[in-house]
N, C-alpha and C positions, 0 to 999 in steps of 0.2 A: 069233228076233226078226224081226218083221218091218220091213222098210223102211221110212221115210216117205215118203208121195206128197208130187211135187213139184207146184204152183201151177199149172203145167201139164195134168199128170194131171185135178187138181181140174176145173179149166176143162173140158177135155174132158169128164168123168162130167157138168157139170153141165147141157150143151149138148147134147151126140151126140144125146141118144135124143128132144130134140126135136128136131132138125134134121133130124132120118132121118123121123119118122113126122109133123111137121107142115112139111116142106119143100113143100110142093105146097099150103100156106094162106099167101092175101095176108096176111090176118092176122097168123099166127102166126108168117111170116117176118119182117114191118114191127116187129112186138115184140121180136124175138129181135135182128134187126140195132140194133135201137134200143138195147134193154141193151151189144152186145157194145161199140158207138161210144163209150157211156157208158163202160162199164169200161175202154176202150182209153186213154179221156183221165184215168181217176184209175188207174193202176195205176204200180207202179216202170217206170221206163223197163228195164230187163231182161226185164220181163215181157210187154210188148205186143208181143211175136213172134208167141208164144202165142196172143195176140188177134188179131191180125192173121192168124194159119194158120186160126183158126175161122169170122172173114168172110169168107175164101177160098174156104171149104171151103159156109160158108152162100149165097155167089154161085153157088156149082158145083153147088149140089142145087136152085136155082130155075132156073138154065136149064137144067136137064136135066129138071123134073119141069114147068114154064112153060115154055121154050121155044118148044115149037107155038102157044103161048096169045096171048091178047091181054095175056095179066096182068105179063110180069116187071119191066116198069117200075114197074108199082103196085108190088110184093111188095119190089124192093128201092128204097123209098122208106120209111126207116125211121120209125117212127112208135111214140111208146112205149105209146099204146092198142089202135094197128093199127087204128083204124078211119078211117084215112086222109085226117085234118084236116090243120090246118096243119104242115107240116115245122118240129124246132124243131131236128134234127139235121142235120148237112150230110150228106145222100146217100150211101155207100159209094164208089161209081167217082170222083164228084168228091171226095173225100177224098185217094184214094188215090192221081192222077193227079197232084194237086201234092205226095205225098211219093215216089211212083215206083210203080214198076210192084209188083204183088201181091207179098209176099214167099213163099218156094218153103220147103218140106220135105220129108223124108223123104217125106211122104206128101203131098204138095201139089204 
């Protein structure tokens, strides 16, 4: 029998392998923080840990792949077309700043 994946798991399979191979596009980062903001505010409150360990995780592959760049402020300005019009989501860092500092896991 196999186990069931937990909401977690899911989240992960459904993110990882864009945030690995489009983390270094304004784009495709401003889309992907923009879904994960979205699903952060409708999900059960037990489950935006979860969320929260994936914006973390999506902060950590733009300044390490942006960094040297001019870009990471663009890239993490999420935007749900990514083509960098008006912000309708509040920012990543200033989200996070008034609920506290990034939250940590196993792997974060």
């Amino acid at each position: 029998m196999i186990p069931p994946r937990r909401r977690e798991d899911d989240l992960a399979l459904a993110v990882t392998e864009i945030r690995q191979h489009g983390g270094g596009s304004v784009q495709v980062v401003r889309r992907l923080q923009a879904l994960l903001l979205r699903l952060r505010d409708e999900v059960l409150p037990e489950h935006r840990a979860a969320v929260d360990q994936e914006l973390a995780r999506l902060r950590a592959t733009v300044l390490e792949r942006l960094g040297g760049s001019a870009d990471p402020d663009r890239a993490l300005a999420p935007d749900p077309q990514g083509l960098g019009g008006p912000a309708r989501v509040t920012p990543w860092p200033a989200r996070t700043a008034a609920a506290g500092p990034a939250p940590t896991g196993p792997l974060g």
